[in-house]
C-alpha positions as CSV (number, residue, x, y, z in Angstrom):
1,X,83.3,-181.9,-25.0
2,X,84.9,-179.9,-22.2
3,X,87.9,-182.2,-21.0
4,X,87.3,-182.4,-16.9
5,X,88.8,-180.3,-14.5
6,X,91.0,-180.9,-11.4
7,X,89.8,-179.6,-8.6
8,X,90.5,-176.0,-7.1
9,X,91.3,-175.1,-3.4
10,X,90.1,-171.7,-2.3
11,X,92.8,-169.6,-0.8
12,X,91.8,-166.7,1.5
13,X,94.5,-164.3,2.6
14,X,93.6,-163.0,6.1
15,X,95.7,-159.5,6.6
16,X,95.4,-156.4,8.9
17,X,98.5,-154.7,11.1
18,X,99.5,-156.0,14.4
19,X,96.9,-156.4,17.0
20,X,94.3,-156.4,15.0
21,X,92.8,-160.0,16.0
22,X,93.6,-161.7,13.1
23,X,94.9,-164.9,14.7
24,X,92.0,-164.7,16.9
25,X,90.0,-164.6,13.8
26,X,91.5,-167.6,12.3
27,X,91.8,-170.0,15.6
28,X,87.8,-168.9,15.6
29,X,87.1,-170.2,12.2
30,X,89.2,-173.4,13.4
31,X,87.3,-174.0,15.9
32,X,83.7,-173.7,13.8
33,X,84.6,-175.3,10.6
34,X,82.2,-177.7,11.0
35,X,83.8,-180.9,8.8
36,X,86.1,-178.6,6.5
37,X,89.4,-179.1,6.3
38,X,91.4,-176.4,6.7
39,X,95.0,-176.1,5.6
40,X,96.6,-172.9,7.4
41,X,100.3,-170.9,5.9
42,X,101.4,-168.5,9.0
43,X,103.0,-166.0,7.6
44,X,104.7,-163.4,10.3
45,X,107.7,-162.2,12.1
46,X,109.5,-163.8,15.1
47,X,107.0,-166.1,17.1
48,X,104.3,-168.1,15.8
49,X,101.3,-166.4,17.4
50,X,98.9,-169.6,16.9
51,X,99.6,-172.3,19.7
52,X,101.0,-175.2,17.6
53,X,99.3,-177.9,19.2
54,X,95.6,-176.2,18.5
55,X,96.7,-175.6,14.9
56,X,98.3,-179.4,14.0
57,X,94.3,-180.8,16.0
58,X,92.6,-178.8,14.3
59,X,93.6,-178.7,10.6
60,X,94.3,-181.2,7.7
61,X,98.1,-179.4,7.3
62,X,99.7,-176.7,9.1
63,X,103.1,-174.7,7.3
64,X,104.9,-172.0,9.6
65,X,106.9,-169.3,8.3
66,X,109.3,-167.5,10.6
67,X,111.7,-166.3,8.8
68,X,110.2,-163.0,7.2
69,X,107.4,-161.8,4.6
70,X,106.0,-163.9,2.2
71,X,105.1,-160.8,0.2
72,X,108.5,-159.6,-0.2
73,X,110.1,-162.9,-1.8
74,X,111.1,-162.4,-5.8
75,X,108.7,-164.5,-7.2
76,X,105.8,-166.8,-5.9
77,X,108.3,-170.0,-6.3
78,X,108.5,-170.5,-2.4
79,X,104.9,-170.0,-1.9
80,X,104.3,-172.6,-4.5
81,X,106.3,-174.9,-2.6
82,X,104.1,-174.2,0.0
83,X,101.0,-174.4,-1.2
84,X,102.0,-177.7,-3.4
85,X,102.2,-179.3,0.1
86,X,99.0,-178.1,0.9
87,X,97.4,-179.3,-2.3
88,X,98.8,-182.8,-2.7
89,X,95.5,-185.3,-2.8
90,X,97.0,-187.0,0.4
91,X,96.1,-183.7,2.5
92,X,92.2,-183.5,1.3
93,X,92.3,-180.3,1.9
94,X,88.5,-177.7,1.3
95,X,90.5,-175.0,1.5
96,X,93.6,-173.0,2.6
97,X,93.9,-169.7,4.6
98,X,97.2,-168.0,4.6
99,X,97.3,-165.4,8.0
100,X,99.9,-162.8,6.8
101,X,102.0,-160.8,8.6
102,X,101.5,-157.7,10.4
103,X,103.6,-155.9,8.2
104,X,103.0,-157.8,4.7
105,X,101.5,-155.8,1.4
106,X,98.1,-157.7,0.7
107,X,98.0,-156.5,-2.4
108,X,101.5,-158.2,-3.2
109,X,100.0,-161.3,-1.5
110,X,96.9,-161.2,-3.9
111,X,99.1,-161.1,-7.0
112,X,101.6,-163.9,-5.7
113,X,98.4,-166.3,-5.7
114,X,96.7,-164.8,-9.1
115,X,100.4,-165.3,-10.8
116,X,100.5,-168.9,-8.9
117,X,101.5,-172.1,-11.5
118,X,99.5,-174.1,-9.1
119,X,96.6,-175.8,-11.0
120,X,95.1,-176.9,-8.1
121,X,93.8,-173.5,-6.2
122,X,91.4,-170.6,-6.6
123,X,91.7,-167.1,-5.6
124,X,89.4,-167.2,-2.2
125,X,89.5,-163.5,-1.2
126,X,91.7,-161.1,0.9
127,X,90.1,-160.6,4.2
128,X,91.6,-157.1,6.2
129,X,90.7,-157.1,9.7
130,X,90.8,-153.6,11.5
131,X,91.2,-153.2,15.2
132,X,88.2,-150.5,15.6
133,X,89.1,-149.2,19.1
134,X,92.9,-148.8,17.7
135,X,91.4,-147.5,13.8
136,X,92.6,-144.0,14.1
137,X,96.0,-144.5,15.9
138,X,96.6,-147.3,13.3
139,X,95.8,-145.3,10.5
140,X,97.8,-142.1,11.7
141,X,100.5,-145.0,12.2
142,X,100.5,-146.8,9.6
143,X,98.8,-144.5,6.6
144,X,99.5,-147.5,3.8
145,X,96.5,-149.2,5.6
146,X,94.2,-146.8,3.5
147,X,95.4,-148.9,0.4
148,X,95.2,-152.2,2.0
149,X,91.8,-151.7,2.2
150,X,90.9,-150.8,-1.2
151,X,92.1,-153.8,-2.2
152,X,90.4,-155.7,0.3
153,X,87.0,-157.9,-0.3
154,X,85.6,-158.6,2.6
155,X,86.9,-155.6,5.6
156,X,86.0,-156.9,9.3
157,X,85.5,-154.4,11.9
158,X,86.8,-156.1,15.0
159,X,86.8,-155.5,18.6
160,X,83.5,-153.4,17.9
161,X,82.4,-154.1,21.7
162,X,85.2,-151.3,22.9
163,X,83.8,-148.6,21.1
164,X,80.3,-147.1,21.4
165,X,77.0,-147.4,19.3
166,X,77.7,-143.6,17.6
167,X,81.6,-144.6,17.3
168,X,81.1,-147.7,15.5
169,X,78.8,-146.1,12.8
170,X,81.7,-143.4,12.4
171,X,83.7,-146.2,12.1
172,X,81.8,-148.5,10.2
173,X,81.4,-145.4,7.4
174,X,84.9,-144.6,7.0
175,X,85.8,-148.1,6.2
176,X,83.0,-148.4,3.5
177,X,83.8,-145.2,2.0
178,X,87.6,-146.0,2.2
179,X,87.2,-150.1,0.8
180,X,84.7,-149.3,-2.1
181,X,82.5,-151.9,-2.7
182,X,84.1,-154.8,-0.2
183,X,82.0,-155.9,2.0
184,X,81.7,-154.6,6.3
185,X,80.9,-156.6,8.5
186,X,81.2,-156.0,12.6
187,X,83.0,-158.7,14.8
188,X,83.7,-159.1,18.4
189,X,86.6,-161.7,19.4
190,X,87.1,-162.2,15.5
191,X,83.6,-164.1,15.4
192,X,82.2,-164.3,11.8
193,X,80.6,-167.1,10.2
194,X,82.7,-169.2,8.7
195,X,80.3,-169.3,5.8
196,X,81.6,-166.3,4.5
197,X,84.7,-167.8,3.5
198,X,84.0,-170.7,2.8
199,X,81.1,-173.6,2.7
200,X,81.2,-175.5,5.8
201,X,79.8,-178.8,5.9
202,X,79.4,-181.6,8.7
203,X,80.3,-184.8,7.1
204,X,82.3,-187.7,7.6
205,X,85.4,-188.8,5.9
206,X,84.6,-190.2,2.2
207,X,85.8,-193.6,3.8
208,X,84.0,-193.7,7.0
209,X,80.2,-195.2,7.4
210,X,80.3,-194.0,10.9
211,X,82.4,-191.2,12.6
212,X,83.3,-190.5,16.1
213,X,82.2,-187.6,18.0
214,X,85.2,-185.1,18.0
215,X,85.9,-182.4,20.2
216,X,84.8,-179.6,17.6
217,X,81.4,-181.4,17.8
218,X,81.4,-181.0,21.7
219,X,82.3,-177.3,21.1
220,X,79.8,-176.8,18.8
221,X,77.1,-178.7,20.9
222,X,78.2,-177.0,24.0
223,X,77.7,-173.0,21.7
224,X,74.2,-174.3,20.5
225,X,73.2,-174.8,24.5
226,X,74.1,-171.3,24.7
227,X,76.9,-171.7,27.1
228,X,79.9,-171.4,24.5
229,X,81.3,-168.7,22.2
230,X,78.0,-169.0,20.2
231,X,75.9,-168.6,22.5
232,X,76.6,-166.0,25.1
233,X,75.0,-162.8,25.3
234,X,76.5,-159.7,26.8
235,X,75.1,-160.8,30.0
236,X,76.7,-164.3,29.8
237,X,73.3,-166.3,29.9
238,X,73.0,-166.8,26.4
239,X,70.6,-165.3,23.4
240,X,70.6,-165.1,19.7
241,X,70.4,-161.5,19.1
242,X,74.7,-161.9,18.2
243,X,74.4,-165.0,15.7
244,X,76.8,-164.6,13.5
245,X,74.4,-165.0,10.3
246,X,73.2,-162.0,11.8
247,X,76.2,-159.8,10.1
248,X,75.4,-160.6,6.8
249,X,73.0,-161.8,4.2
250,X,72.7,-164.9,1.7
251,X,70.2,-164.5,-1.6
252,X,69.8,-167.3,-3.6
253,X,68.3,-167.4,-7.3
254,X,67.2,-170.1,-9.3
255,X,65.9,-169.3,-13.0
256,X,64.8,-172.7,-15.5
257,X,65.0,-170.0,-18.1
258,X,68.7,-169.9,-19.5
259,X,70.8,-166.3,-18.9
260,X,71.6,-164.3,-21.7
261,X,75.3,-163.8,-21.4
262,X,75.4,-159.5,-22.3
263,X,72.7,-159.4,-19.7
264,X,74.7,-161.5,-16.8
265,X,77.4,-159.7,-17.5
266,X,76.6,-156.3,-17.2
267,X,74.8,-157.7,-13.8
268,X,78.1,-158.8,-13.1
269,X,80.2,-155.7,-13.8
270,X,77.6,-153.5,-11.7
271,X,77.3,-155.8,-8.8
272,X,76.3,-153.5,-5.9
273,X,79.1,-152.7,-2.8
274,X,78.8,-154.8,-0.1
275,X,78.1,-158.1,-2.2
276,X,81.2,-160.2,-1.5
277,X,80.6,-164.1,-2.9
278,X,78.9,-165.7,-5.7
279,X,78.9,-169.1,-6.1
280,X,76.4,-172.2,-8.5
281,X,75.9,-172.4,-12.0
282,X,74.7,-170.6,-15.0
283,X,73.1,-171.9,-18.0
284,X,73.5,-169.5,-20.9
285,X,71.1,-171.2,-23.5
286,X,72.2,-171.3,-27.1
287,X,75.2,-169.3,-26.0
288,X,76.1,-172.9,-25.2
289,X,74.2,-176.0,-25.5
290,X,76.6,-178.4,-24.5
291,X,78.2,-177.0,-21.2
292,X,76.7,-175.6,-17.5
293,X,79.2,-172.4,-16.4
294,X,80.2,-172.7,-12.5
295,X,80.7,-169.3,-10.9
296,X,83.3,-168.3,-8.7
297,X,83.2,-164.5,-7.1
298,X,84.8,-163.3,-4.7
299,X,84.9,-159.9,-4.4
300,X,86.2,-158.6,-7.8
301,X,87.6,-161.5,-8.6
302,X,85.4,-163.2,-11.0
303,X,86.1,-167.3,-12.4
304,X,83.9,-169.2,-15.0
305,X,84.3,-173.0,-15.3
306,X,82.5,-175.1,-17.9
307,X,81.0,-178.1,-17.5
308,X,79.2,-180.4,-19.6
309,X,75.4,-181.2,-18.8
310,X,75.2,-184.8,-17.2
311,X,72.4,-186.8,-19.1
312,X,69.0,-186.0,-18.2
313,X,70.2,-183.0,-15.9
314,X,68.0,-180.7,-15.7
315,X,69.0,-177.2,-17.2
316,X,68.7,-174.4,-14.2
317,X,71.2,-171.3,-13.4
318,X,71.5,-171.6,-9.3
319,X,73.2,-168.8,-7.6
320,X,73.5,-168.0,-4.2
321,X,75.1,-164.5,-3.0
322,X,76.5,-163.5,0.0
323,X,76.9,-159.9,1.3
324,X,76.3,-157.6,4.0
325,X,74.3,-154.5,3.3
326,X,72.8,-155.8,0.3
327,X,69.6,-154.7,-1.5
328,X,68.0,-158.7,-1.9
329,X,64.9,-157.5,-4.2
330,X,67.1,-155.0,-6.1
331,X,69.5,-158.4,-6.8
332,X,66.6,-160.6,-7.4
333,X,65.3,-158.5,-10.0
334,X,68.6,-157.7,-11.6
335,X,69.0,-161.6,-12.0
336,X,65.3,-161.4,-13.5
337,X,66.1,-159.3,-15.6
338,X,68.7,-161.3,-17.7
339,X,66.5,-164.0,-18.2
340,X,66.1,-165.0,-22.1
341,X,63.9,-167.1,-23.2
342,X,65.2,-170.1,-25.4
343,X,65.3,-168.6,-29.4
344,X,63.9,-170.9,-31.9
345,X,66.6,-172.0,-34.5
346,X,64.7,-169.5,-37.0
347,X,64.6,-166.7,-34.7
348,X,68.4,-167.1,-33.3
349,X,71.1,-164.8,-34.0
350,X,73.6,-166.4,-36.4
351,X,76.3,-168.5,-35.2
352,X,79.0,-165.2,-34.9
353,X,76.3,-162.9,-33.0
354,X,75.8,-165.7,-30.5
355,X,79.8,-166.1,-30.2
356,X,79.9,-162.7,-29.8
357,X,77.6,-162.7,-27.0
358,X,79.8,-165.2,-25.1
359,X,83.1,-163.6,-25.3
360,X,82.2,-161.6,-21.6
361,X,81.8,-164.9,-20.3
362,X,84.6,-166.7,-22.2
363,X,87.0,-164.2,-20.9
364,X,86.6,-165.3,-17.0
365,X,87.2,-168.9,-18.0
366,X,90.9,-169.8,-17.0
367,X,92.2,-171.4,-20.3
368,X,95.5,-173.3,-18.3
369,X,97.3,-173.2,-15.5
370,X,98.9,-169.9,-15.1
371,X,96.9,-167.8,-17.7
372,X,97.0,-164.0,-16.4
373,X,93.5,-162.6,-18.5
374,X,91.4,-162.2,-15.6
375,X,93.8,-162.7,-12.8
376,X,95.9,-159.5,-14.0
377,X,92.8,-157.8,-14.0
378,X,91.7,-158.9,-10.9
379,X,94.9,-157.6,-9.2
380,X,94.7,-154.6,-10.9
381,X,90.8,-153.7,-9.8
């Protein structure tokens, strides 16, 4: 039986040069986190750009860093020491967002966490944010920002209300061609869905019957009246037409037929551009009887974690993927497609074929703390 498994804290690395909105970004996604707690590593030269006393309200923990790059420290012992704050039980923490410097490497970033001792996080994606009425000045500036973003997973085109409808497509094109298969979305004031990043939930505290009504609730009350950040229209009165849902797309998939594991994983290794998370649980049949795999994705960052059924459970693979500018029928019927039915023992491959067949799978599941198979290749993608 698969021993169990401490739990993993998401870490998202939001990156992009100086001016981009970043900060704006993040103090947006700490004011719509709806119940998640949020633990936040500022990473940047000089000044703390995020107001101290709307971080420390607003987030389970809160670590500055003044005094230079993260990215260019020897090894990842003093973001360890960081992120072992952030991770301690005591902090109940959903999941940790690390807003680096103007000047960092991403990609450097990226590896620091993939390389990280820490048992207790997950890779949560590297988020580039581009200033799109500053895009071609930054880029004739700073031409290393053509390799941040392909190594990005999710690229947000920010500040897209200062640049025109024919502008923006140019815009939106030349990122997608230069990120690959990360995922576009357009933002204004750094507002995307926090969903995206992470799974917001409204709940109370594990120890509380009854919670009080907090000032993010007001905020978010205030939005849905259509008076707040939510809610206003270019005309100030209000409308859905810029819901943030509106930028992307979520697909779910539920199959009570198990997954054959070649299948999935060719599925995998082909997912279409533009496809940025998948999360649930896949049941892979006589490829193993005793355990449910959970899925992490993010980006090209792919994680595997086996669990063994619970008693009585019923046997389903759930997925649900998020994406913007994704086919959803095209990603329905690839999932279809690696359906198998359940063998009978007398019609089942022998015991080494079906091994076999689970060595794709096998390879995205973290063996111990610190194991490099997948995360070396996910730095290296």
């Amino acid at each position: 039986m698969t021993p169990p498994r401490t739990p993993q804290i998401p870490v998202v690395v939001l990156a992009g040069f100086l001016g981009s909105g970043k900060t704006t970004l993040l103090n947006h996604l700490l004011r719509n986190r709806a119940g998640t707690r949020i633990g936040v590593i500022v990473n940047d030269f000089g000044a703390i750009e995020i107001d101290a006393m709307t971080v420390s309200g607003q987030v389970g923990s809160t670590v500055s860093l003044g005094n230079g790059c993260l990215c260019c420290a020897v090894d990842a012992s003093e973001l360890d020491t960081f992120l072992e704050t952030l991770t301690r039980p005591a902090a109940r923490l959903d999941v940790i967002v690390i807003e680096a410097s103007g000047l960092a490497e991403p990609q450097e970033l990226v590896r620091m966490l993939l390389a990280s001792d820490n048992p207790h996080i997950l890779y949560g994606g590297l988020v580039e944010v581009v200033d799109a009425a500053e895009f071609d000045n930054t880029r004739e500036r700073h031409p290393e920002l053509d390799r941040h973003l392909t190594v990005a997973d999710l690229v947000v085109l920010n500040k897209t209300d200062r640049v025109g409808e024919a502008e923006r497509e140019r815009l939106r094109a030349t990122v997608a061609e230069l990120s690959g298969p990360a995922a576009v979305i357009s933002a204004v004031h750094g507002r995307i869905d926090p969903e995206l990043l992470f799974d917001p939930a409204l709940r109370p505290d594990h120890e509380e019957k009854v919670r009080q009504l907090t000032f993010e609730d007001l905020l978010r009350e205030e939005a849905c009246d259509g008076h707040g950040e939510h809610g206003d229209g270019e005309d100030g009165r209000g409308g859905h037409d810029d819901h943030l849902h509106a930028a992307y797309e979520s697909v779910e998939f539920t199959s009570d037929a198990p997954l054959d594991p070649r299948r999935f994983m060719a599925f995998l290794d082909s997912r279409p551009e533009g496809l940025y998370r998948i999360k649930g649980f896949a049941d892979f049949g006589v490829g193993d009887r005793d355990n449910t795999y959970a899925l992490h994705a993010v980006g090209r960052f792919l994680r595997f974690v086996p669990r063994p059924w619970a008693r009585g459970e019923q046997r389903l693979t759930q997925l649900v993927m998020i994406g913007a500018g994704i086919d959803a029928e095209a990603l329905l019927a690839g999932l279809a497609a690696c359906r198998a039915d359940e063998p009978t023992p007398d019609e089942s491959d022998d015991a080494a074929a079906v091994e076999r067949a689970m060595w794709g799978v096998l390879r995205y599941v973290q063996q111990e703390a610190g194991s490099l198979d997948v995360q070396e290749a996910a730095a290296e993608a």
